[in-house]
N, CA, C and O atoms as a GROMACS GRO file, in nm:
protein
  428
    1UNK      N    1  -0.044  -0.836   1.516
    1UNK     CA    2  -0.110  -0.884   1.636
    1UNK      C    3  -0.222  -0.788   1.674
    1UNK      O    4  -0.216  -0.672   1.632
    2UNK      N    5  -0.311  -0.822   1.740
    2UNK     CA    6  -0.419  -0.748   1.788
    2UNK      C    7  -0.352  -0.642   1.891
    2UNK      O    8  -0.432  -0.550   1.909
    3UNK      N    9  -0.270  -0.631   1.940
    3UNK     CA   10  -0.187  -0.554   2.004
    3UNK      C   11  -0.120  -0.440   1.950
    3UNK      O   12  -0.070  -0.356   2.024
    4UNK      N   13  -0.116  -0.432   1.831
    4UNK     CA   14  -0.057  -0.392   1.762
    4UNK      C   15  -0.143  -0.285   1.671
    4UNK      O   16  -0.147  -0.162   1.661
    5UNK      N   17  -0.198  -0.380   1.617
    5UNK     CA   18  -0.364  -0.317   1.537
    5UNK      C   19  -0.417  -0.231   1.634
    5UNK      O   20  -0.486  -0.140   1.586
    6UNK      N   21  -0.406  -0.232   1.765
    6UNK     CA   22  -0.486  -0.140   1.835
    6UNK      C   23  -0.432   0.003   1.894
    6UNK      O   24  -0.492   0.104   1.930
    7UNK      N   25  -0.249  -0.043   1.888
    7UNK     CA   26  -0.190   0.067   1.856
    7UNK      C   27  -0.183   0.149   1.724
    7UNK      O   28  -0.164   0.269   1.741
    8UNK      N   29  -0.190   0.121   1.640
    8UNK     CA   30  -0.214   0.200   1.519
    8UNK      C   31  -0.346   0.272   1.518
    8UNK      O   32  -0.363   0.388   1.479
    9UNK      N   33  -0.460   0.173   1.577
    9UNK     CA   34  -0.598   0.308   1.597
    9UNK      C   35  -0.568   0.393   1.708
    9UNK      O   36  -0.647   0.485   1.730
   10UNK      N   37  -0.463   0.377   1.784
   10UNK     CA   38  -0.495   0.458   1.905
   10UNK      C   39  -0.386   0.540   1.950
   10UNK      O   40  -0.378   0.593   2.061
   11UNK      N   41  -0.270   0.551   1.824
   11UNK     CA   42  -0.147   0.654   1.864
   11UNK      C   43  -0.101   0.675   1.691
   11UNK      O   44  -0.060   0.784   1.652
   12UNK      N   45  -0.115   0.556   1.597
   12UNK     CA   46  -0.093   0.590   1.472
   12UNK      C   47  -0.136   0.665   1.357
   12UNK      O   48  -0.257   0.685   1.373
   13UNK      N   49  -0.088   0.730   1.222
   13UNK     CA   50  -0.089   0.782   1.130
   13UNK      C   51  -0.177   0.690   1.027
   13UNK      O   52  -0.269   0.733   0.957
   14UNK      N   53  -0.136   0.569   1.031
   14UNK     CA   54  -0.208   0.443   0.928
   14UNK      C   55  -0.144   0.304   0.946
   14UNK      O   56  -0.076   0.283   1.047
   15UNK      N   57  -0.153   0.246   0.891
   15UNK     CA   58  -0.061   0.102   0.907
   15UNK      C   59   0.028   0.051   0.765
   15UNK      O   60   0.002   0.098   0.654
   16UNK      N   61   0.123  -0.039   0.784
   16UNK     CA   62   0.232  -0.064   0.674
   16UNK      C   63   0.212  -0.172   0.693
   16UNK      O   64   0.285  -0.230   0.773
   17UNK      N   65   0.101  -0.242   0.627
   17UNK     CA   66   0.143  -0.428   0.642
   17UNK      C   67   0.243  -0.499   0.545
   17UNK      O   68   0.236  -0.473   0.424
   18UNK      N   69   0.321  -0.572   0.585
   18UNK     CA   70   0.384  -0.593   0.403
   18UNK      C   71   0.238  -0.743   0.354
   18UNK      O   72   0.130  -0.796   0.380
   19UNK      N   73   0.378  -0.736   0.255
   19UNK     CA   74   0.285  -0.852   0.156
   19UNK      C   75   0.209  -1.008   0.240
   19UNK      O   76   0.105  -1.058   0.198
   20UNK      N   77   0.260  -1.043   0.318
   20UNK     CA   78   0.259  -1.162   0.408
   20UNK      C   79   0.127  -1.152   0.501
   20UNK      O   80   0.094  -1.243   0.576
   21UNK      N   81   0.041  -1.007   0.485
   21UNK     CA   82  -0.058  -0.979   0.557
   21UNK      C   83  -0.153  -0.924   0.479
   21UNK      O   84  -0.250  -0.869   0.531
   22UNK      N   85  -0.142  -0.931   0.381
   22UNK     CA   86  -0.205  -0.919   0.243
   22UNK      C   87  -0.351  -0.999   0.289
   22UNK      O   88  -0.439  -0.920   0.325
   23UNK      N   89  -0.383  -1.123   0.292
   23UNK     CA   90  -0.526  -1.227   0.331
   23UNK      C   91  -0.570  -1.141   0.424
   23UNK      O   92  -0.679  -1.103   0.382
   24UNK      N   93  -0.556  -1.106   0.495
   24UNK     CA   94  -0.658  -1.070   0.632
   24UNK      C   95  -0.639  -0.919   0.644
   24UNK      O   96  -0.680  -0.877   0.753
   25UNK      N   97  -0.577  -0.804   0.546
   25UNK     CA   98  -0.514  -0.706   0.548
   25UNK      C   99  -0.694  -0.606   0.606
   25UNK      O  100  -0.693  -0.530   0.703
   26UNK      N  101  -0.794  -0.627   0.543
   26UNK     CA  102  -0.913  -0.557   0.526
   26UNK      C  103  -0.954  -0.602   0.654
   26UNK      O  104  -0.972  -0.488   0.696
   27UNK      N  105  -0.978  -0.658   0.731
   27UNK     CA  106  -1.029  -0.728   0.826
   27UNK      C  107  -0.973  -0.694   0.957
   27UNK      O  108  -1.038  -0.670   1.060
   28UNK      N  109  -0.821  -0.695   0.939
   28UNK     CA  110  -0.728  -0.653   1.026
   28UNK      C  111  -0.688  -0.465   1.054
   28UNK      O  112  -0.615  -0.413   1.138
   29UNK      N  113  -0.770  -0.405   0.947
   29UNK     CA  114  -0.716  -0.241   0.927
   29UNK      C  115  -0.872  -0.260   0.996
   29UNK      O  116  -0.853  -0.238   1.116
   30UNK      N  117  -0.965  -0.280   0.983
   30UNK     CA  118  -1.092  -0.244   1.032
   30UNK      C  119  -1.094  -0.270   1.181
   30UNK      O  120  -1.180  -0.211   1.247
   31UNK      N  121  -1.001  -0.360   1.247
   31UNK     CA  122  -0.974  -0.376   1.401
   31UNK      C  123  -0.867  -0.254   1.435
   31UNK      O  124  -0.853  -0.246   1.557
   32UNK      N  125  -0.800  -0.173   1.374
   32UNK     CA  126  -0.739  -0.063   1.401
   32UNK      C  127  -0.847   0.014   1.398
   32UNK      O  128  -0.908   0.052   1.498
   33UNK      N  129  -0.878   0.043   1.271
   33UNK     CA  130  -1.010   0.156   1.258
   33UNK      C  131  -1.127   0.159   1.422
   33UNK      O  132  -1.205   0.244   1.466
   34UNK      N  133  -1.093   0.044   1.462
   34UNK     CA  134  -1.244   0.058   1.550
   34UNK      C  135  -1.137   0.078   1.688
   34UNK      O  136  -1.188   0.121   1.792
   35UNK      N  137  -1.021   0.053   1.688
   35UNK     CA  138  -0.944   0.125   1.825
   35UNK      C  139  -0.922   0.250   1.788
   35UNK      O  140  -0.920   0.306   1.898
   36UNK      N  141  -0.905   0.326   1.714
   36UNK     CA  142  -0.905   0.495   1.673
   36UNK      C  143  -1.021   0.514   1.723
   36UNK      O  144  -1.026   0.584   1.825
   37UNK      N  145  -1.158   0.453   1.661
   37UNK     CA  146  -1.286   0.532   1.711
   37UNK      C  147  -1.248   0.518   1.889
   37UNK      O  148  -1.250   0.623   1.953
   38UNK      N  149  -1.220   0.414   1.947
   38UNK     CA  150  -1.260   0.364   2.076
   38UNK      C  151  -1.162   0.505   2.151
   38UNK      O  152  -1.183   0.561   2.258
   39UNK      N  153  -1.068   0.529   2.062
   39UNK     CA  154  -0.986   0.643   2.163
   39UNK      C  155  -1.009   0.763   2.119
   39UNK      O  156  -0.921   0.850   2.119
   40UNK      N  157  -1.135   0.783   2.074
   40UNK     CA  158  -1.165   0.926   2.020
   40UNK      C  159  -1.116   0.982   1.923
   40UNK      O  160  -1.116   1.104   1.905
   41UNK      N  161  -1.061   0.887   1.839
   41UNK     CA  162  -1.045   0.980   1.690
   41UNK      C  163  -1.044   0.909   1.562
   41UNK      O  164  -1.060   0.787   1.558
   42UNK      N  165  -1.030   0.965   1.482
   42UNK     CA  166  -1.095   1.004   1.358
   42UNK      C  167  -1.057   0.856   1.272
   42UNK      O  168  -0.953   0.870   1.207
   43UNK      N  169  -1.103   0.755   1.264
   43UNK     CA  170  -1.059   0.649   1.185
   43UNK      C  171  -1.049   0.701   1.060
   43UNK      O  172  -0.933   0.717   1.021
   44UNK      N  173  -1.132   0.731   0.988
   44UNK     CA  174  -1.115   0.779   0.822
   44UNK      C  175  -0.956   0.873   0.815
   44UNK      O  176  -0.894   0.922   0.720
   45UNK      N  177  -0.936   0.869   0.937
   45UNK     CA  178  -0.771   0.968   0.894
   45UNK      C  179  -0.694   0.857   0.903
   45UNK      O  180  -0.592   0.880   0.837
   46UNK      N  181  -0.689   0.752   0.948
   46UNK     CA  182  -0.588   0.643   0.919
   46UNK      C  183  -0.567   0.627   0.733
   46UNK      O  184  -0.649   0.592   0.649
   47UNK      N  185  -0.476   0.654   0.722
   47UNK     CA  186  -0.377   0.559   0.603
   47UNK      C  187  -0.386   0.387   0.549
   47UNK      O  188  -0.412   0.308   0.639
   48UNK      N  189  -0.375   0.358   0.478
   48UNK     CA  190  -0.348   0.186   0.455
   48UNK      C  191  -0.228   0.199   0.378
   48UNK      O  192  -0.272   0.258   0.279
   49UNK      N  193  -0.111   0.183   0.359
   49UNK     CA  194   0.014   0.147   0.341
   49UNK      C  195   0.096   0.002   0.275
   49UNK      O  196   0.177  -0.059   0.345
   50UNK      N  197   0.079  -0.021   0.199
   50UNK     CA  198   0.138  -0.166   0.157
   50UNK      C  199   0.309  -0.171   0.146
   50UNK      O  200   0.343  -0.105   0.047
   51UNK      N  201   0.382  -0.208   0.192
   51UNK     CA  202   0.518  -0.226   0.170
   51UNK      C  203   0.555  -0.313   0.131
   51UNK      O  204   0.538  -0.421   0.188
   52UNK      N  205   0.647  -0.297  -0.027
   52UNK     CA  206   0.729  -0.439  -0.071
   52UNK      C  207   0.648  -0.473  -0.169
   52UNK      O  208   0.706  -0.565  -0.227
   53UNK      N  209   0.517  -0.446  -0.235
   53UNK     CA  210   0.382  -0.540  -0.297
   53UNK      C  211   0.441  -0.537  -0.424
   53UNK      O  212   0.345  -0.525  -0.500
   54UNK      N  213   0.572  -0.544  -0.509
   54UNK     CA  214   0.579  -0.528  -0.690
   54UNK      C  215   0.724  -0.457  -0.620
   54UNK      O  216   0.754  -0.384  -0.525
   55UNK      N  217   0.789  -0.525  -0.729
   55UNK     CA  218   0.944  -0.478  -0.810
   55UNK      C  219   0.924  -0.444  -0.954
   55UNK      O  220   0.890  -0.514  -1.050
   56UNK      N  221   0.963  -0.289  -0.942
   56UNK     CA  222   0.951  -0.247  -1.092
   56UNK      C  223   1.073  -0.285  -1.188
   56UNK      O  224   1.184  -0.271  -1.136
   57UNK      N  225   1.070  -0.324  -1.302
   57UNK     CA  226   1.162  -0.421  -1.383
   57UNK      C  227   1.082  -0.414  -1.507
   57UNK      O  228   0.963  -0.427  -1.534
   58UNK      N  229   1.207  -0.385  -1.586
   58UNK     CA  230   1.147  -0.349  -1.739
   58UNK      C  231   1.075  -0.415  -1.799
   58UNK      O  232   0.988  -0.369  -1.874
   59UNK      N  233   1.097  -0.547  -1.778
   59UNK     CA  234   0.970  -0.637  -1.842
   59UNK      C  235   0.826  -0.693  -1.790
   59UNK      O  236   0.742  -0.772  -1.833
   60UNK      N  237   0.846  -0.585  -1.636
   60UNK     CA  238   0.728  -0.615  -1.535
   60UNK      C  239   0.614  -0.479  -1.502
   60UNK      O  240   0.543  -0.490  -1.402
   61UNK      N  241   0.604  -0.365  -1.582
   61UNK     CA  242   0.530  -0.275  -1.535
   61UNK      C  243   0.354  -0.288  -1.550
   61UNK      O  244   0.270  -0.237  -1.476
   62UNK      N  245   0.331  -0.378  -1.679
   62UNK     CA  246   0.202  -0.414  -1.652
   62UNK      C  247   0.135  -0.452  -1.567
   62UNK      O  248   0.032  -0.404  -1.520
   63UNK      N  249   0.223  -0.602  -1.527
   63UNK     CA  250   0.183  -0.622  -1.422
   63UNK      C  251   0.205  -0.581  -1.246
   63UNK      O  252   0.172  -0.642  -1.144
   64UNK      N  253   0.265  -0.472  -1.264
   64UNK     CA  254   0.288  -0.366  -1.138
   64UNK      C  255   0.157  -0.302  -1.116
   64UNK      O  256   0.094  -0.305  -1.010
   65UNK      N  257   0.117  -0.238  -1.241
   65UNK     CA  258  -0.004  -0.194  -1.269
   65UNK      C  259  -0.109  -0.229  -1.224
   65UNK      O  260  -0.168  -0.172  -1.132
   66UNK      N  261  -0.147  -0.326  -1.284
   66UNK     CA  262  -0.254  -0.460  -1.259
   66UNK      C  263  -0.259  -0.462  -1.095
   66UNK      O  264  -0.362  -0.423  -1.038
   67UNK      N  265  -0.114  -0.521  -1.000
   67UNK     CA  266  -0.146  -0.499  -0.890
   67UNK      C  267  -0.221  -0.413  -0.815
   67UNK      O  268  -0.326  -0.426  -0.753
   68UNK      N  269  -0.126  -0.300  -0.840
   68UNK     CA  270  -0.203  -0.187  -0.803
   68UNK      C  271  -0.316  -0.133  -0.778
   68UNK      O  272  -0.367  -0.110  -0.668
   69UNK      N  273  -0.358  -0.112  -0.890
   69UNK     CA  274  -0.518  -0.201  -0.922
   69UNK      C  275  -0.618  -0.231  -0.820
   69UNK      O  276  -0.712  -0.164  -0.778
   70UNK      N  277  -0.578  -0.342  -0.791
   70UNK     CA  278  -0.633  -0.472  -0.753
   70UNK      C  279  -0.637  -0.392  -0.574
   70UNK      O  280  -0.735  -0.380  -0.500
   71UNK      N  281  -0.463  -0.340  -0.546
   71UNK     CA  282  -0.461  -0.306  -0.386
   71UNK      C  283  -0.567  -0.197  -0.360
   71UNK      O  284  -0.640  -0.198  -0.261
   72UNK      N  285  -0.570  -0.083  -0.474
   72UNK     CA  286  -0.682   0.033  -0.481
   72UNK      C  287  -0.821  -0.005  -0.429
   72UNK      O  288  -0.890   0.048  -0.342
   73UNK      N  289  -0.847  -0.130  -0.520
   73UNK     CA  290  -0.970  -0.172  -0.532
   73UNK      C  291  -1.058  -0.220  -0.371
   73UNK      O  292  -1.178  -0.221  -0.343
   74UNK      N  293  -0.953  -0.250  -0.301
   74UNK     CA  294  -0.913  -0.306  -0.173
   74UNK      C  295  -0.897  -0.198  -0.062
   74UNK      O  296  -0.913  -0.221   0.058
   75UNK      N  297  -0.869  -0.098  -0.106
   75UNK     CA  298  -0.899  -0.016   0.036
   75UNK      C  299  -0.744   0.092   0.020
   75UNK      O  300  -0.730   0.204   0.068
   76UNK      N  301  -0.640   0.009  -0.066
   76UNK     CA  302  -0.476   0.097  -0.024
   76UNK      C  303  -0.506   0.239  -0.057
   76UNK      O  304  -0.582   0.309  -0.123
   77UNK      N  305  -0.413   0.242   0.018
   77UNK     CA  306  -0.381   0.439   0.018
   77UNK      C  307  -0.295   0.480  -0.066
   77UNK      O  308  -0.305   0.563  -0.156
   78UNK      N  309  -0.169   0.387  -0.015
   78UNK     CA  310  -0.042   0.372  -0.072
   78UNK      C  311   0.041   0.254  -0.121
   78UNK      O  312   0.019   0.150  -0.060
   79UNK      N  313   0.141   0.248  -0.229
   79UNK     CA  314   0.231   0.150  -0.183
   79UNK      C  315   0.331   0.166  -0.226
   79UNK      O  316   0.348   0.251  -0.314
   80UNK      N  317   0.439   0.082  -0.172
   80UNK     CA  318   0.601   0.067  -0.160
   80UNK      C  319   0.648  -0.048  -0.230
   80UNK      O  320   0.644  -0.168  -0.206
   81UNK      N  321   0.715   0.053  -0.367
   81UNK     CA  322   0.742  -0.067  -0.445
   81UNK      C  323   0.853  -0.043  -0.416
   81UNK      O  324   0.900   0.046  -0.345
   82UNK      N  325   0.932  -0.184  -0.511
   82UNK     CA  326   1.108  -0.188  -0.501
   82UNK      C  327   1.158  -0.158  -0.659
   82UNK      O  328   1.076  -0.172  -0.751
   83UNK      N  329   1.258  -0.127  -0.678
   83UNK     CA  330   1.308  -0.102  -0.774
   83UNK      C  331   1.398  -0.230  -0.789
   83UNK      O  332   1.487  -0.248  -0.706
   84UNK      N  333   1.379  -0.320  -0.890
   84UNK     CA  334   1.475  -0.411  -0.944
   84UNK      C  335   1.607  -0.379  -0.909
   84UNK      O  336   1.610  -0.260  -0.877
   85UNK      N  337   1.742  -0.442  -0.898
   85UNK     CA  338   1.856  -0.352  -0.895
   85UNK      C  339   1.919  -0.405  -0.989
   85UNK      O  340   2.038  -0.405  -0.957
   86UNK      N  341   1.901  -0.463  -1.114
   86UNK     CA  342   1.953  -0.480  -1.225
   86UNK      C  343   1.885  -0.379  -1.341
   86UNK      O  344   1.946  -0.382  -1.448
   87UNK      N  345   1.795  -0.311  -1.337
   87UNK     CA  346   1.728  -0.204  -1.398
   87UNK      C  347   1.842  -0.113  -1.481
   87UNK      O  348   1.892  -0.017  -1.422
   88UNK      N  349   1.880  -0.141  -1.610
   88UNK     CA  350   1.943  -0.099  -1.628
   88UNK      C  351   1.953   0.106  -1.652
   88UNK      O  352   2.055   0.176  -1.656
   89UNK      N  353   1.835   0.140  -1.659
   89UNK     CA  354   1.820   0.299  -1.646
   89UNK      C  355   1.690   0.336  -1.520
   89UNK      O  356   1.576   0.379  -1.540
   90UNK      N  357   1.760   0.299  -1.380
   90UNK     CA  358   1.653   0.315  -1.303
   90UNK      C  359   1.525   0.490  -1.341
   90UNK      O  360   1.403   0.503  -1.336
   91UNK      N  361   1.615   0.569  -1.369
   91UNK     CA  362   1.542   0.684  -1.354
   91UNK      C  363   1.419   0.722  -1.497
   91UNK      O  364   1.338   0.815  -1.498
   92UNK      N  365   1.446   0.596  -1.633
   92UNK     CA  366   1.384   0.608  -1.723
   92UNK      C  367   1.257   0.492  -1.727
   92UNK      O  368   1.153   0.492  -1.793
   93UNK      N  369   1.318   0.388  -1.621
   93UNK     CA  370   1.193   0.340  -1.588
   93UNK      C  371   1.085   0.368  -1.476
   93UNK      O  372   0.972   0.324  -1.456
   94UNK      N  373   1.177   0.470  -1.402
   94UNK     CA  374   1.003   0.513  -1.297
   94UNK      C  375   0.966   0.637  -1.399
   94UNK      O  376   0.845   0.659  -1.395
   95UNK      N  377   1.027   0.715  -1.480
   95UNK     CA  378   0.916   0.809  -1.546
   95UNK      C  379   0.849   0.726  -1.656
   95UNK      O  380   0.757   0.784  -1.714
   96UNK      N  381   0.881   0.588  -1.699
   96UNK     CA  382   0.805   0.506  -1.818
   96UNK      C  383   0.709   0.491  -1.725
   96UNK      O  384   0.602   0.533  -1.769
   97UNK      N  385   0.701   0.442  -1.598
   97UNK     CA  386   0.569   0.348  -1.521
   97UNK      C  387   0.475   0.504  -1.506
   97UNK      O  388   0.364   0.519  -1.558
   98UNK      N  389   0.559   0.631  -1.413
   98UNK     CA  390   0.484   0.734  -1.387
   98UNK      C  391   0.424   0.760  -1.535
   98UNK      O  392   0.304   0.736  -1.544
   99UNK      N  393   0.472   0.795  -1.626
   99UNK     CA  394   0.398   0.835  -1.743
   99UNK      C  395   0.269   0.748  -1.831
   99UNK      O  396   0.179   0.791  -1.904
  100UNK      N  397   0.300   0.632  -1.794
  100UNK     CA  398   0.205   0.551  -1.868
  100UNK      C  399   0.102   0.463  -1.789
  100UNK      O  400  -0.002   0.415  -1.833
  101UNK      N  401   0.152   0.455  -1.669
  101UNK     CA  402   0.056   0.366  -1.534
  101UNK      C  403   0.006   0.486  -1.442
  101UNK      O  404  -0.112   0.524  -1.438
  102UNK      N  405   0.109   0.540  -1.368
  102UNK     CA  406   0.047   0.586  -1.265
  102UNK      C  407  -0.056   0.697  -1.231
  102UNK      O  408  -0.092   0.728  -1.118
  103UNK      N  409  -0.096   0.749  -1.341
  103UNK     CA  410  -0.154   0.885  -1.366
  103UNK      C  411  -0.319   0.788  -1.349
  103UNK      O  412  -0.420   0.812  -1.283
  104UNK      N  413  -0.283   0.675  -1.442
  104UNK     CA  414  -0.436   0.584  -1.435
  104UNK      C  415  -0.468   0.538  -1.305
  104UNK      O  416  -0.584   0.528  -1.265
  105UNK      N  417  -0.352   0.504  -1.227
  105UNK     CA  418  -0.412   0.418  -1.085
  105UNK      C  419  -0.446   0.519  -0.994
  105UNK      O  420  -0.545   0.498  -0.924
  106UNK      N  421  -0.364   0.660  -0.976
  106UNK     CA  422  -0.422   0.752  -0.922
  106UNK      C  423  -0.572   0.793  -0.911
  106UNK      O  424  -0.637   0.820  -0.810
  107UNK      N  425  -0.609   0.791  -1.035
  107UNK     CA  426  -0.716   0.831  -1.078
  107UNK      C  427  -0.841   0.780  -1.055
  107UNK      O  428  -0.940   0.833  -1.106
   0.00000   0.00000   0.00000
């Protein structure tokens, strides 16, 4: 809500939209950004945050990737993926994605 957006420019760290706010996500962080300026501070220190955007799953890291990507390309800061819970070696598939994806999307 615009109510909301204007608390994040004007008492928040950044914003966490999940996926469902994804369409209007750029449009809607730039109405925060301009209540930070309006209360005297620093918009470029706001965060963008995605929560929920990709479940990592052994037969899905490309296209985790790819997302990613795409959210970078877009303005994200961050995001919050989920871990499948059928994954059968959770801890060998976040160092497969860290070792082979994430060093690139960082970058």
């Amino acid at each position: 809500s615009a109510a909301q957006l204007a608390r994040v420019g004007k008492f928040g760290d950044g914003w966490l939209p999940n996926p469902s706010m994804l369409e209007n996500m750029e449009s809607n962080f730039e109405r925060a950004k301009a209540a930070a300026v309006a209360a005297g501070r620093d918009a470029e220190a706001l965060t963008l945050t995605v929560n929920r955007v990709a479940v990592l799953s052994e037969q899905g890291l490309a296209g985790v990737a790819d997302t990613l990507h795409a959210l970078k390309r877009r303005g994200v800061d961050e995001a919050i993926l989920n871990l499948h819970p059928a994954a059968s070696d959770p801890a060998a598939l976040l160092e497969a994605f860290a070792g082979k994806w994430l060093a690139d999307i960082q970058g």
